[in-house]
N, CA, C and O atoms as CSV, one atom per row, in Angstrom:
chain,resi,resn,atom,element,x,y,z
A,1,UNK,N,N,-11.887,-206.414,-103.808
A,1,UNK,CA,C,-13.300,-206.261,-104.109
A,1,UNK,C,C,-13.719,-204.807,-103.959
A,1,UNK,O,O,-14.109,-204.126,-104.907
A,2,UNK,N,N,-13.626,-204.431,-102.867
A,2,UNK,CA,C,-13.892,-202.550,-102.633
A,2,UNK,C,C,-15.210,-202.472,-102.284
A,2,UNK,O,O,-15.424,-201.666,-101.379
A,3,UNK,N,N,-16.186,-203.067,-102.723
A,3,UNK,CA,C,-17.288,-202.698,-102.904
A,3,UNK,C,C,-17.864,-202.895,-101.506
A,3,UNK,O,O,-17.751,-204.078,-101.185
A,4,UNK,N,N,-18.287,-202.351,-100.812
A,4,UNK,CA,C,-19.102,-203.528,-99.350
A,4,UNK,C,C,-20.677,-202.595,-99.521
A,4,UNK,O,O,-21.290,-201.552,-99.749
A,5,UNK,N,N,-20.642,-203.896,-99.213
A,5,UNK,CA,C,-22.394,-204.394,-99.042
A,5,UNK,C,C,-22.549,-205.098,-98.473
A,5,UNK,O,O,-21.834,-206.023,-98.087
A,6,UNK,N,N,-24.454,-204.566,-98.111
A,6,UNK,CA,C,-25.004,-204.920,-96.638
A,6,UNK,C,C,-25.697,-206.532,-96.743
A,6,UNK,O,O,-26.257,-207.082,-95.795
A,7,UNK,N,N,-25.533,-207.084,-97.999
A,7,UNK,CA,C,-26.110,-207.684,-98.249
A,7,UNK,C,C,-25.246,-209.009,-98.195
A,7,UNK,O,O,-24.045,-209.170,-98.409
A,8,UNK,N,N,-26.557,-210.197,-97.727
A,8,UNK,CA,C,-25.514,-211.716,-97.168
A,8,UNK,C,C,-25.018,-212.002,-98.451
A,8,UNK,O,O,-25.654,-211.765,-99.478
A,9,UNK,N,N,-23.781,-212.560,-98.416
A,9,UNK,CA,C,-23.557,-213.503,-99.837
A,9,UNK,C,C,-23.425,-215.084,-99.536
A,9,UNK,O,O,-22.834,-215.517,-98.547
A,10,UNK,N,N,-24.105,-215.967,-100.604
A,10,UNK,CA,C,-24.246,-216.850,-100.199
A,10,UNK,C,C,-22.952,-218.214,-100.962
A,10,UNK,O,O,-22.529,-218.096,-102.112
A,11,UNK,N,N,-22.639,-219.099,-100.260
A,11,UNK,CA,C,-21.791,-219.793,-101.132
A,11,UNK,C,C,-22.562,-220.747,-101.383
A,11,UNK,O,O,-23.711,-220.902,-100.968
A,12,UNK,N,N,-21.692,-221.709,-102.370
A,12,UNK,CA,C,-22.109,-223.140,-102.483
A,12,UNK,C,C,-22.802,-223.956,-101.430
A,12,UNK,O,O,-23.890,-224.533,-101.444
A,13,UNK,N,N,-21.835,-223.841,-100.477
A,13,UNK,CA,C,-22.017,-224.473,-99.589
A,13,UNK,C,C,-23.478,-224.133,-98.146
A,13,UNK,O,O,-23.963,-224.830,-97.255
A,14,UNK,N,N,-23.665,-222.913,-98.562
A,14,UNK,CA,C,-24.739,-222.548,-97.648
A,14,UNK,C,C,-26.212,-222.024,-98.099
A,14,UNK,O,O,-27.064,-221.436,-97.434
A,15,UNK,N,N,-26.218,-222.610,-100.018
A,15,UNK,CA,C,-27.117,-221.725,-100.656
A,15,UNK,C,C,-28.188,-222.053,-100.526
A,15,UNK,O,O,-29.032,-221.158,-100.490
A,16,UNK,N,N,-28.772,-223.925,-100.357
A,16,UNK,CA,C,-29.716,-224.131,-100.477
A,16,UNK,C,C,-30.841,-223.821,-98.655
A,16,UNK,O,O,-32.054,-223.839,-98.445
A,17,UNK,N,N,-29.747,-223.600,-97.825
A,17,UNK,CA,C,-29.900,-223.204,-96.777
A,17,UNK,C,C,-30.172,-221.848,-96.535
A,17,UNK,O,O,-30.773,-221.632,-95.483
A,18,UNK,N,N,-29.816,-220.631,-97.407
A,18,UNK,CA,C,-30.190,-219.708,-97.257
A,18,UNK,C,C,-31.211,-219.151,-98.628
A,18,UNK,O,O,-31.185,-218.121,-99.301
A,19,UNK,N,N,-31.942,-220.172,-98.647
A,19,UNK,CA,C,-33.119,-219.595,-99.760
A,19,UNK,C,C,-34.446,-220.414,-99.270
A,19,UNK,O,O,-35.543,-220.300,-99.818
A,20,UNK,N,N,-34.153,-221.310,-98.079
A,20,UNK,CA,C,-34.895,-222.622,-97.589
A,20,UNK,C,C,-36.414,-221.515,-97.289
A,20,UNK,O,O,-37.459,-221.666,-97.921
A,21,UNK,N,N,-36.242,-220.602,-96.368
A,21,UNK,CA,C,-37.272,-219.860,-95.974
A,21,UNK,C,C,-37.653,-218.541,-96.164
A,21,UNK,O,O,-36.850,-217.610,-96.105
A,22,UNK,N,N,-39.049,-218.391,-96.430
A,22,UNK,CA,C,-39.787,-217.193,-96.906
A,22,UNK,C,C,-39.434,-216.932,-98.152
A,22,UNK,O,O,-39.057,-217.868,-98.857
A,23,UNK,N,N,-39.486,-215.603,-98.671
A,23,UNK,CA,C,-39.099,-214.816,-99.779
A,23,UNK,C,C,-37.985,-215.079,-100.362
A,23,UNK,O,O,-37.859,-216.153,-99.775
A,24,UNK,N,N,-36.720,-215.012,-101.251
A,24,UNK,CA,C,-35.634,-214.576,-100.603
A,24,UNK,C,C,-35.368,-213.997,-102.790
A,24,UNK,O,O,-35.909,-214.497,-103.775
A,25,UNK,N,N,-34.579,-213.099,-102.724
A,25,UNK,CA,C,-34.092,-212.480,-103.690
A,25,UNK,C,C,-32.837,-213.372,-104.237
A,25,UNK,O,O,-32.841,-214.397,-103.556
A,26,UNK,N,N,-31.883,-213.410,-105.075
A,26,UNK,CA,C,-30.722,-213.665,-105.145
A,26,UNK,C,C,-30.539,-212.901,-106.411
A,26,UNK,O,O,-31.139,-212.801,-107.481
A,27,UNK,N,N,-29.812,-212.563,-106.037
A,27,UNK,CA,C,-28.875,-211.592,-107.294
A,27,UNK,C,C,-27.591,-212.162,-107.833
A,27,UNK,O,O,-26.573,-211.654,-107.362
A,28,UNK,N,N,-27.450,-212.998,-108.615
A,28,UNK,CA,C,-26.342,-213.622,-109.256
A,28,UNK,C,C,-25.525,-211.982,-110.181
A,28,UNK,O,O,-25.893,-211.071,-110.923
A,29,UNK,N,N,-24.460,-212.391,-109.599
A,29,UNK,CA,C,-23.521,-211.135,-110.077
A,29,UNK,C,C,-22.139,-211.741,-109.861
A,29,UNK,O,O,-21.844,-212.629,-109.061
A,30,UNK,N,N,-21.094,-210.895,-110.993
A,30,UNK,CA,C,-19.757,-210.795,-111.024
A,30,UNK,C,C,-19.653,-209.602,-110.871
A,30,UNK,O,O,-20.357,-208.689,-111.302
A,31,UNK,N,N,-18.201,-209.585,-109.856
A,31,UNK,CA,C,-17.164,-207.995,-109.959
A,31,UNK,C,C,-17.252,-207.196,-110.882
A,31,UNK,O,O,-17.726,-206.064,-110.972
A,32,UNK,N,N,-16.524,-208.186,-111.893
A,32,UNK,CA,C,-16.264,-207.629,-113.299
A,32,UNK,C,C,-17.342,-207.061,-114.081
A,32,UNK,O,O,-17.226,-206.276,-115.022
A,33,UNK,N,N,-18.414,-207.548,-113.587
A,33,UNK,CA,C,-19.821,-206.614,-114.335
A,33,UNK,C,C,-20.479,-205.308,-114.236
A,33,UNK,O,O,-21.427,-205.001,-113.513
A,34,UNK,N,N,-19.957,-204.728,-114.908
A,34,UNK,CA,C,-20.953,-203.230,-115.142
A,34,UNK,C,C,-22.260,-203.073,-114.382
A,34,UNK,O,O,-22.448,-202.540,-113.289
A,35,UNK,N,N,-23.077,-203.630,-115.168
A,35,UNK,CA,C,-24.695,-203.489,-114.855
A,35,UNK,C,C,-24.526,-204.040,-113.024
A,35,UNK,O,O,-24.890,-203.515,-111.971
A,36,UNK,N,N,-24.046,-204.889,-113.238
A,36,UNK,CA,C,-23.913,-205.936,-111.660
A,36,UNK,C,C,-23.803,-204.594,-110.296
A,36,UNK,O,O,-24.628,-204.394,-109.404
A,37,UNK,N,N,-22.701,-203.965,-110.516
A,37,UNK,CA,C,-22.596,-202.611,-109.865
A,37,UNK,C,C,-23.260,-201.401,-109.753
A,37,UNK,O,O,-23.238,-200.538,-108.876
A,38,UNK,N,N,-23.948,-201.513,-110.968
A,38,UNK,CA,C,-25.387,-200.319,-111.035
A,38,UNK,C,C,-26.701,-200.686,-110.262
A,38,UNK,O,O,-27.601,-200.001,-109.776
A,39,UNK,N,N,-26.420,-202.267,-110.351
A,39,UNK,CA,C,-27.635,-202.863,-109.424
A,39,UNK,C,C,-27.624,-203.013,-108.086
A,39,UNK,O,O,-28.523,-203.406,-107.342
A,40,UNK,N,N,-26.841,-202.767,-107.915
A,40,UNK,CA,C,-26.220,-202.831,-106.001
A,40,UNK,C,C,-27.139,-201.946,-105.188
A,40,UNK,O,O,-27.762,-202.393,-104.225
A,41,UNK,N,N,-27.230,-200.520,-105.636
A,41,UNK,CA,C,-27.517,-199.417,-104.929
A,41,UNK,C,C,-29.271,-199.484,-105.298
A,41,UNK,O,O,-30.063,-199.269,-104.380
A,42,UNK,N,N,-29.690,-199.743,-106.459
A,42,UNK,CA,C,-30.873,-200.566,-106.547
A,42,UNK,C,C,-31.499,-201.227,-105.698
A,42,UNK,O,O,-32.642,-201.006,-105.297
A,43,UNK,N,N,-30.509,-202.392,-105.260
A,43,UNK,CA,C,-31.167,-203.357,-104.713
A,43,UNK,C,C,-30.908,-202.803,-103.082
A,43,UNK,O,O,-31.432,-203.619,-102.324
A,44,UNK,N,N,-30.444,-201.990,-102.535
A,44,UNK,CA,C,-30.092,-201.585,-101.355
A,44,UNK,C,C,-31.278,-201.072,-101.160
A,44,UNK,O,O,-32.002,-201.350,-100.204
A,45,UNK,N,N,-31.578,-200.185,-102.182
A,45,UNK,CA,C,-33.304,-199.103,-101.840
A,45,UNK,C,C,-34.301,-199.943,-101.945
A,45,UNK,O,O,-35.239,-199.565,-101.243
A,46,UNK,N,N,-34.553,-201.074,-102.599
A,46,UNK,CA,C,-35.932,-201.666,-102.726
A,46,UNK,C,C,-35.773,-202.510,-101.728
A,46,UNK,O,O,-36.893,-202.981,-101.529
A,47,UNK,N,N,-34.593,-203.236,-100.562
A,47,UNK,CA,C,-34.637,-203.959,-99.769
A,47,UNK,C,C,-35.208,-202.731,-98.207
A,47,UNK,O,O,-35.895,-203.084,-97.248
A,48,UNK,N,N,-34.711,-201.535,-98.423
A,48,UNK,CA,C,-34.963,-200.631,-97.465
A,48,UNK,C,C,-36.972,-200.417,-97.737
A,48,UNK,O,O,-37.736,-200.131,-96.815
A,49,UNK,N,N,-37.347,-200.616,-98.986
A,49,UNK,CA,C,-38.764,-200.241,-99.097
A,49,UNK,C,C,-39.765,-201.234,-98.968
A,49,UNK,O,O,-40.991,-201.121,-98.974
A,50,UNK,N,N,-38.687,-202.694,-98.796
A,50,UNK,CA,C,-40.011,-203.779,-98.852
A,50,UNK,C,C,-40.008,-204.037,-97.141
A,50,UNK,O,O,-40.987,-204.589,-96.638
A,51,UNK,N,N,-39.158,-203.721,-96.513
A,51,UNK,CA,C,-39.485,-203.792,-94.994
A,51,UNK,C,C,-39.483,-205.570,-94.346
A,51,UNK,O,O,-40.074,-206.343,-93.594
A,52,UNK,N,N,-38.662,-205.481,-95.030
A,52,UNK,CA,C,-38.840,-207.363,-94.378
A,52,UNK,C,C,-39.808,-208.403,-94.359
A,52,UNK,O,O,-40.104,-209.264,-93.530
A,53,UNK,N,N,-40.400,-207.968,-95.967
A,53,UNK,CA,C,-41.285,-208.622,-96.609
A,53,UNK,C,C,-40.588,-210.064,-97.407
A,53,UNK,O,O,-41.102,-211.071,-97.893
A,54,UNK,N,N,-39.436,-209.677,-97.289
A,54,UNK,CA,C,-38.752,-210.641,-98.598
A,54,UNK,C,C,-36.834,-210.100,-98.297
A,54,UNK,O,O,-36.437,-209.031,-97.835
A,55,UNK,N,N,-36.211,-211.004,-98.651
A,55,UNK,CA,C,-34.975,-211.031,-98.234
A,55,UNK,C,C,-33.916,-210.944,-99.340
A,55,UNK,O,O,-33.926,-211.776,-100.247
A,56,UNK,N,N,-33.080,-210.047,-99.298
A,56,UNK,CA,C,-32.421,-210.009,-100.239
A,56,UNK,C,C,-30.539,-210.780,-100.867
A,56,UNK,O,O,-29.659,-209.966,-100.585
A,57,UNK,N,N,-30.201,-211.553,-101.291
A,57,UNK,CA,C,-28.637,-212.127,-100.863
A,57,UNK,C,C,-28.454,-212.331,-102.260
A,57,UNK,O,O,-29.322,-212.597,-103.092
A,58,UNK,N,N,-26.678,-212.109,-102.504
A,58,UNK,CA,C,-25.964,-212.429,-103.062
A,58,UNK,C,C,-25.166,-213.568,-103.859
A,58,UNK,O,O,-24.525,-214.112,-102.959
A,59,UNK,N,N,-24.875,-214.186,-104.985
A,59,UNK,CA,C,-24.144,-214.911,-105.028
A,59,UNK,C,C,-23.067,-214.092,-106.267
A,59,UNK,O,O,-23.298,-213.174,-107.054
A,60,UNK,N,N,-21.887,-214.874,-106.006
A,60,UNK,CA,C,-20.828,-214.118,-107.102
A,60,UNK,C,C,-20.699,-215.656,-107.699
A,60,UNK,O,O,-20.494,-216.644,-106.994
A,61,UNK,N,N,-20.839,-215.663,-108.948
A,61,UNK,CA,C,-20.574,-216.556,-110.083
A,61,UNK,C,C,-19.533,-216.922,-110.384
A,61,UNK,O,O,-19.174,-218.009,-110.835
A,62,UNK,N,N,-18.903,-215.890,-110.113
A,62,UNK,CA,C,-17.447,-216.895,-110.027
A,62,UNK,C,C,-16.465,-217.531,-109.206
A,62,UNK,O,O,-15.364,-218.042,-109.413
A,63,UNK,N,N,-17.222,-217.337,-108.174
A,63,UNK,CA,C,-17.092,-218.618,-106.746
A,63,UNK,C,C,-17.617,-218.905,-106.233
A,63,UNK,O,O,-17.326,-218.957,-105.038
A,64,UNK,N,N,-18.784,-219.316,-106.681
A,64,UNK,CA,C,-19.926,-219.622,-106.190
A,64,UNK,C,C,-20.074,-220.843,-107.798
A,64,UNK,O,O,-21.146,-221.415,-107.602
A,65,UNK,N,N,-19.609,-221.266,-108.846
A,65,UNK,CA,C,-19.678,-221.923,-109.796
A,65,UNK,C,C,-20.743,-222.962,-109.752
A,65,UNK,O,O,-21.624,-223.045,-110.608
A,66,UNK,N,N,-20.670,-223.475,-109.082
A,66,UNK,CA,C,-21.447,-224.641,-108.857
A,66,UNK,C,C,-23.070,-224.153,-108.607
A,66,UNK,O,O,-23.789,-224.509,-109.541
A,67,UNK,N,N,-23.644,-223.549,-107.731
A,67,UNK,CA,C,-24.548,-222.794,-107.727
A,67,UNK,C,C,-25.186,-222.394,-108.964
A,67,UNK,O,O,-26.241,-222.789,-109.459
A,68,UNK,N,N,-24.026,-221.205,-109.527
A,68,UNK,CA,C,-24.712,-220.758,-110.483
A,68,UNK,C,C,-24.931,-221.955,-111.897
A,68,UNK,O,O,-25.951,-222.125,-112.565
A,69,UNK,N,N,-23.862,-222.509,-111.997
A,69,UNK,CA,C,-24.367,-223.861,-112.634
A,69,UNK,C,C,-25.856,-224.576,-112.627
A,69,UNK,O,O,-26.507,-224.910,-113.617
A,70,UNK,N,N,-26.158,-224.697,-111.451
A,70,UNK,CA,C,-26.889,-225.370,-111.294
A,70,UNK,C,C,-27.933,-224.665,-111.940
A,70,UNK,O,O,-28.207,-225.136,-113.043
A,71,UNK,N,N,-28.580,-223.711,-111.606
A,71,UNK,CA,C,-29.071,-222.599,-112.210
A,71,UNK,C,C,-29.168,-222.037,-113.239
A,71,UNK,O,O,-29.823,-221.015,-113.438
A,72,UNK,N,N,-28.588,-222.581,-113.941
A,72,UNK,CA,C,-27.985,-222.017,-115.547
A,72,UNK,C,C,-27.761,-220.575,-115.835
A,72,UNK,O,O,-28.208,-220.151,-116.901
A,73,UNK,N,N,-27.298,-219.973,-115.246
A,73,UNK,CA,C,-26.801,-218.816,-114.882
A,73,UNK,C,C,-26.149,-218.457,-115.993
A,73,UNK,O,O,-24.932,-218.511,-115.823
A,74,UNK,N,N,-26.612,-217.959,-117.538
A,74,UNK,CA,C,-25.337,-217.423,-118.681
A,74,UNK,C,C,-25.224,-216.101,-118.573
A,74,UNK,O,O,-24.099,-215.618,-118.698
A,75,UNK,N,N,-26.164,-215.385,-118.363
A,75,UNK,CA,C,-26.116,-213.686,-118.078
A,75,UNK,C,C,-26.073,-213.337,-116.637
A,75,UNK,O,O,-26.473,-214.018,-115.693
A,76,UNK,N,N,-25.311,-211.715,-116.617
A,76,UNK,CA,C,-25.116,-211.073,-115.159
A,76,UNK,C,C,-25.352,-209.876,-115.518
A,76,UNK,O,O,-24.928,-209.582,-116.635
A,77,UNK,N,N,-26.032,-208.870,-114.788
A,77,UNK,CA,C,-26.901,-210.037,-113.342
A,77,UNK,C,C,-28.341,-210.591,-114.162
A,77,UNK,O,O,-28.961,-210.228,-115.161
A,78,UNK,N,N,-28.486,-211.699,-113.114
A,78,UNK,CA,C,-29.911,-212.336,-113.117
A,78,UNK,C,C,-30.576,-212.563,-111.679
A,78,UNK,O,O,-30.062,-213.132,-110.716
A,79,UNK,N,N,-31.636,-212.074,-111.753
A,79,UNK,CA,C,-31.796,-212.302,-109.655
A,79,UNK,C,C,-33.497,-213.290,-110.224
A,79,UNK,O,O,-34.230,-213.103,-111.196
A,80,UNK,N,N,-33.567,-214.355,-109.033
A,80,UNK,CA,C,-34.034,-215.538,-109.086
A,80,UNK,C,C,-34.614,-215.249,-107.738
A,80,UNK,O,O,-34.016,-215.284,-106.662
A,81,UNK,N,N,-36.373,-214.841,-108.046
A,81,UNK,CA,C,-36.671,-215.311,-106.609
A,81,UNK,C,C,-37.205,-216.343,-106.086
A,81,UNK,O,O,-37.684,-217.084,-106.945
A,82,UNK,N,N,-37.310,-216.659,-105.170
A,82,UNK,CA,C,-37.377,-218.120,-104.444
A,82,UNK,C,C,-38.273,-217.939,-103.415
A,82,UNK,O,O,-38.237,-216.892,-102.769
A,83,UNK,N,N,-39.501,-219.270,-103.034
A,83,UNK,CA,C,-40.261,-218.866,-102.286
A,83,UNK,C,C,-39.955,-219.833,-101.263
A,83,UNK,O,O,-39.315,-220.489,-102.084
A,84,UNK,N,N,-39.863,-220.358,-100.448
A,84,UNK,CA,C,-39.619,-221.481,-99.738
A,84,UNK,C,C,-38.703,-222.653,-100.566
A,84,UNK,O,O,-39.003,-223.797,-100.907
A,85,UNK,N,N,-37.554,-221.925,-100.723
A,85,UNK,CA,C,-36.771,-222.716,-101.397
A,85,UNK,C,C,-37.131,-223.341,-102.618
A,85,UNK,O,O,-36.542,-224.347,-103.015
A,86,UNK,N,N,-38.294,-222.674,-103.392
A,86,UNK,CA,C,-38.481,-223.193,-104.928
A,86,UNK,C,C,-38.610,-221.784,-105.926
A,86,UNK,O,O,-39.475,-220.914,-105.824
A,87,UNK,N,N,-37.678,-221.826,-106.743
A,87,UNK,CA,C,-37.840,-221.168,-107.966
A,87,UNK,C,C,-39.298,-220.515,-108.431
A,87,UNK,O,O,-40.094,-221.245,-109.023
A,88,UNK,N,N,-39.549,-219.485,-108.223
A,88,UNK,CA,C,-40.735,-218.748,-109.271
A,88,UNK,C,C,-40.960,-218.005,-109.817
A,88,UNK,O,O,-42.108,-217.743,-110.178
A,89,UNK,N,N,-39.534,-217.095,-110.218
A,89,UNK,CA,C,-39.729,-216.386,-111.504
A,89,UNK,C,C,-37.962,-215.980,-111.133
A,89,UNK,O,O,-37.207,-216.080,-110.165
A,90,UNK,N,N,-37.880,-215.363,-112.885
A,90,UNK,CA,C,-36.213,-214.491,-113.082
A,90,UNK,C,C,-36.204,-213.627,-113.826
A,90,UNK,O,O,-36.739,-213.713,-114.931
A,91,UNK,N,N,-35.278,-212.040,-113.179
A,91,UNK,CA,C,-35.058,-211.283,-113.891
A,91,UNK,C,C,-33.860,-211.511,-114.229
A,91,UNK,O,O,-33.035,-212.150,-113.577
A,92,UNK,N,N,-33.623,-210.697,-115.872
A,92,UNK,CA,C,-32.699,-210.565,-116.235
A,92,UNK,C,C,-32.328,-209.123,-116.790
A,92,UNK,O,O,-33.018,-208.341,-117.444
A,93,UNK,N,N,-30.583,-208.973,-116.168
A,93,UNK,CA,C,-30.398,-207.632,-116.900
A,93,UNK,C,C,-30.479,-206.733,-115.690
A,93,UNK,O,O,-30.715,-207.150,-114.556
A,94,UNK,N,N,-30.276,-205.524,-115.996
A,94,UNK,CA,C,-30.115,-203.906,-115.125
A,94,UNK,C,C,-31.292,-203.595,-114.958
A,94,UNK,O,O,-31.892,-203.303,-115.993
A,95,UNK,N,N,-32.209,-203.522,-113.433
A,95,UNK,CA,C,-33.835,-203.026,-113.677
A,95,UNK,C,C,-33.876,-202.012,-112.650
A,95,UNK,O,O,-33.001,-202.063,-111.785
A,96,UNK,N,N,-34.635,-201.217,-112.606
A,96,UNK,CA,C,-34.925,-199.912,-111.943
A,96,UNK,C,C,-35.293,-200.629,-110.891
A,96,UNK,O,O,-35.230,-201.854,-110.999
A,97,UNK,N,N,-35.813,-199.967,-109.494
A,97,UNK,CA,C,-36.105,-200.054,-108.112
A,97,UNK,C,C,-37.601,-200.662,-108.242
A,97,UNK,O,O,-38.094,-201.674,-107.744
A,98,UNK,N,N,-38.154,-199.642,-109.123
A,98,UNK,CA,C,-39.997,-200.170,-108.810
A,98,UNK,C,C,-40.011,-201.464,-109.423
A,98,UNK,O,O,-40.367,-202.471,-108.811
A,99,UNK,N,N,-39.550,-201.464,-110.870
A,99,UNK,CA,C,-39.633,-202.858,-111.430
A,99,UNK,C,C,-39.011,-203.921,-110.560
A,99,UNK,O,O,-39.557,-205.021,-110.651
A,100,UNK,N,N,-37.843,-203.817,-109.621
A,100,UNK,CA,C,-37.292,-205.286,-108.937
A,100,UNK,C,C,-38.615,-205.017,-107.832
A,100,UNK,O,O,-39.453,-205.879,-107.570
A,101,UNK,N,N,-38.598,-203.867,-107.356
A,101,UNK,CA,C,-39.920,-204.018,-105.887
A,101,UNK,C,C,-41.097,-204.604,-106.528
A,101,UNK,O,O,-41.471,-205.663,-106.024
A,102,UNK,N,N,-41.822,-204.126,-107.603
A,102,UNK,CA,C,-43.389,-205.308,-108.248
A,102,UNK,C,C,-42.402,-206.810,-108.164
A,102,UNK,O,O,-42.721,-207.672,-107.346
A,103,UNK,N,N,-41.287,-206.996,-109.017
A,103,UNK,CA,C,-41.034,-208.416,-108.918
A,103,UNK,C,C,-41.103,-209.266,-107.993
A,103,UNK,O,O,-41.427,-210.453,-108.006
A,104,UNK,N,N,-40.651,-208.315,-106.867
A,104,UNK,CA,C,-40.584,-208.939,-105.332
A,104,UNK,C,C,-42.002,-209.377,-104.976
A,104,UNK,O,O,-42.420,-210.458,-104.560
A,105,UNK,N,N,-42.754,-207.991,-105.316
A,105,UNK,CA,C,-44.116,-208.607,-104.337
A,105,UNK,C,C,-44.857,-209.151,-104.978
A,105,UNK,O,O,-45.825,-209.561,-104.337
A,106,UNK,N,N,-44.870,-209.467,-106.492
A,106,UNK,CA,C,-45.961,-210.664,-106.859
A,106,UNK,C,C,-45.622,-211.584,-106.409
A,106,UNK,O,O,-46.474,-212.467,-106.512
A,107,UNK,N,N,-44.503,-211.964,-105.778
A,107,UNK,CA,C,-44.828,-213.116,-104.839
A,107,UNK,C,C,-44.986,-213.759,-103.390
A,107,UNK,O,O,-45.229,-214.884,-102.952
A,108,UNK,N,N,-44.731,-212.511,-102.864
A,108,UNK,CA,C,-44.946,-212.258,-101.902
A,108,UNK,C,C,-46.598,-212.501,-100.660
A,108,UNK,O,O,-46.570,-212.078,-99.505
């Protein structure tokens, strides 16, 4: 993998548990994705600027299958935020810092 990050990743098995409370971000991403890796350092700065307003975690799509299934997950990345464990809005695609930080806090 190479890559490390500060950020939780979540599996199958622990996803609906780690989106249960508050805010929470998810960034559906593969290795193999370009944009997926441009968004990393992105999402590192807008998690450092929202101050623990909203939470940011991981899933990788391709072991995480089931998840992203569920989700209908056809493009990477797509980040899905979640407010108390319910769906309320999705980006899709490579987005700058301010645009994922407004995404974050309209719901916030």
């Amino acid at each position: 993998m190479g890559e490390k990050s500060s950020f939780k990743h979540l599996t199958d098995a622990d996803f609906a548990k780690g989106i249960a409370k508050g805010v929470v971000l998810v960034d559906f991403y593969a290795n193999w994705c370009g944009p997926c890796r441009m968004l990393a350092p992105v999402l590192e700065q807008v998690v450092q600027e929202l101050d623990s307003k909203a939470s940011i975690v991981k899933v990788d799509i391709d072991t995480e299958q089931a998840t992203a299934a569920q989700y209908q997950i056809t493009s990477v990345p797509t980040m899905i935020l979640f407010k108390d464990g319910k769906e309320m809005k999705r980006l899709i695609g490579l987005k700058n810092a301010a645009a994922v930080k407004d995404f974050i806090l309209s719901v916030v």
